[in-house]
C-alpha positions in Angstrom: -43.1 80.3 -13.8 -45.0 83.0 -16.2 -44.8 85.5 -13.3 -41.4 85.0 -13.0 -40.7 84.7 -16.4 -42.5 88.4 -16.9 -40.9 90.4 -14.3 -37.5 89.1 -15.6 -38.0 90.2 -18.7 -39.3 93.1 -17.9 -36.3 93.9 -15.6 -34.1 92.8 -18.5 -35.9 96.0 -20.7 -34.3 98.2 -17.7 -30.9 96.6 -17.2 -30.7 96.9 -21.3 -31.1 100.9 -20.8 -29.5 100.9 -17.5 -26.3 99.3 -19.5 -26.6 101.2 -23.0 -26.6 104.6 -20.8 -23.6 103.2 -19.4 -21.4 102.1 -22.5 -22.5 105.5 -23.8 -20.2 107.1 -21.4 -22.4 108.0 -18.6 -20.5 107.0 -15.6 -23.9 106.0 -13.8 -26.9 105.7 -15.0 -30.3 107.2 -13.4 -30.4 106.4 -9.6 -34.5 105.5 -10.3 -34.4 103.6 -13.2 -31.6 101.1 -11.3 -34.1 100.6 -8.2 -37.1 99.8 -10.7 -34.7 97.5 -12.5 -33.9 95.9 -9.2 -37.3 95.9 -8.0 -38.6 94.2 -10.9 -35.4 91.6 -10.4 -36.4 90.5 -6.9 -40.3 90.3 -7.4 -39.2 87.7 -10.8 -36.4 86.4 -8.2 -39.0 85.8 -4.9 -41.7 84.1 -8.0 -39.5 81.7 -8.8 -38.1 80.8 -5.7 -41.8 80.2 -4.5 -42.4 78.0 -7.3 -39.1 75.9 -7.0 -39.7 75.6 -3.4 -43.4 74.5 -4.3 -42.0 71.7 -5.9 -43.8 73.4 -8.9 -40.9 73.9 -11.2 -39.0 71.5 -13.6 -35.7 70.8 -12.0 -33.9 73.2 -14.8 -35.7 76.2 -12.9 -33.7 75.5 -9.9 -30.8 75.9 -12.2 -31.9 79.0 -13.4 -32.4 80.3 -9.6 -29.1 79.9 -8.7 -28.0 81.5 -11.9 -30.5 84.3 -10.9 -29.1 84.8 -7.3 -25.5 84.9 -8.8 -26.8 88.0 -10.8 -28.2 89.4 -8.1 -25.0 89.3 -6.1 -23.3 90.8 -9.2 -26.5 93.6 -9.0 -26.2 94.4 -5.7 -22.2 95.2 -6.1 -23.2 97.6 -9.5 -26.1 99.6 -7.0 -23.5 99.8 -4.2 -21.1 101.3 -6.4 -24.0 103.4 -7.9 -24.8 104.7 -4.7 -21.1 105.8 -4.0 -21.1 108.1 -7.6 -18.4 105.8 -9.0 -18.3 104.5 -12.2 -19.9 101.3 -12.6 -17.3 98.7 -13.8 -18.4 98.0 -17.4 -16.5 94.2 -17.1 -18.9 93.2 -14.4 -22.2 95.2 -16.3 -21.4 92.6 -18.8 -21.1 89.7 -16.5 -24.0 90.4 -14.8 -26.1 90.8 -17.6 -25.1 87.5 -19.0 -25.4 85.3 -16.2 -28.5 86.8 -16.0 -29.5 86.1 -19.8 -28.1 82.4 -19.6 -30.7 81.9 -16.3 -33.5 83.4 -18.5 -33.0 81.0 -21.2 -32.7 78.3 -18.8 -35.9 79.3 -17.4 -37.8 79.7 -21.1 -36.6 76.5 -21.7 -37.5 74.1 -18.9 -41.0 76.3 -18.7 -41.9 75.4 -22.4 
């Protein structure tokens, strides 16, 4: 669960500058900076669903993964829409981020 734990949180630092640029008026935020963000997403996202289906994670993880997909559904609409040059819906930038904040916690929690 650390590994998992890292690369969300390090994906969190780039969806936190990924969304200021955005509430700053940029209408989309730098094309590379959204893939590493995503990148590091799915790595944290493919760690914990190897240990949940290990069995090796408390059963609040598996809460947290499905939390975790649900943002990643809400990600992959924002990078579609980034890759179509339209604005990126702030309403669902917020979303997003906190569905994927409350499965962090989740995951800090039951790893503690």
């Amino acid at each position: 669960m650390t590994i998992a734990l890292v690369l969300f949180a390090i994906a969190a630092v780039g969806g936190l500058i990924l969304a200021v640029i955005r509430f700053r008026g940029q209408p989309y935020p730098p094309l590379g900076l959204a893939v590493v963000h995503g990148l590091f997403a799915a790595a944290g996202l493919v760690a914990l669903i190897a240990g949940v289906a290990q069995g090796h994670a408390p059963s609040r993880a598996t809460i947290a993964l499905i939390l975790f997909i649900v943002a990643a559904l809400g990600g992959f609409v924002l990078f579609f829409t980034h890759l179509r040059k339209t604005a990126l819906p702030k309403a669902l930038i917020v979303i997003h981020a906190l569905v994927a904040v409350v499965a962090f916690i989740i995951l800090l929690v039951s790893s503690v």
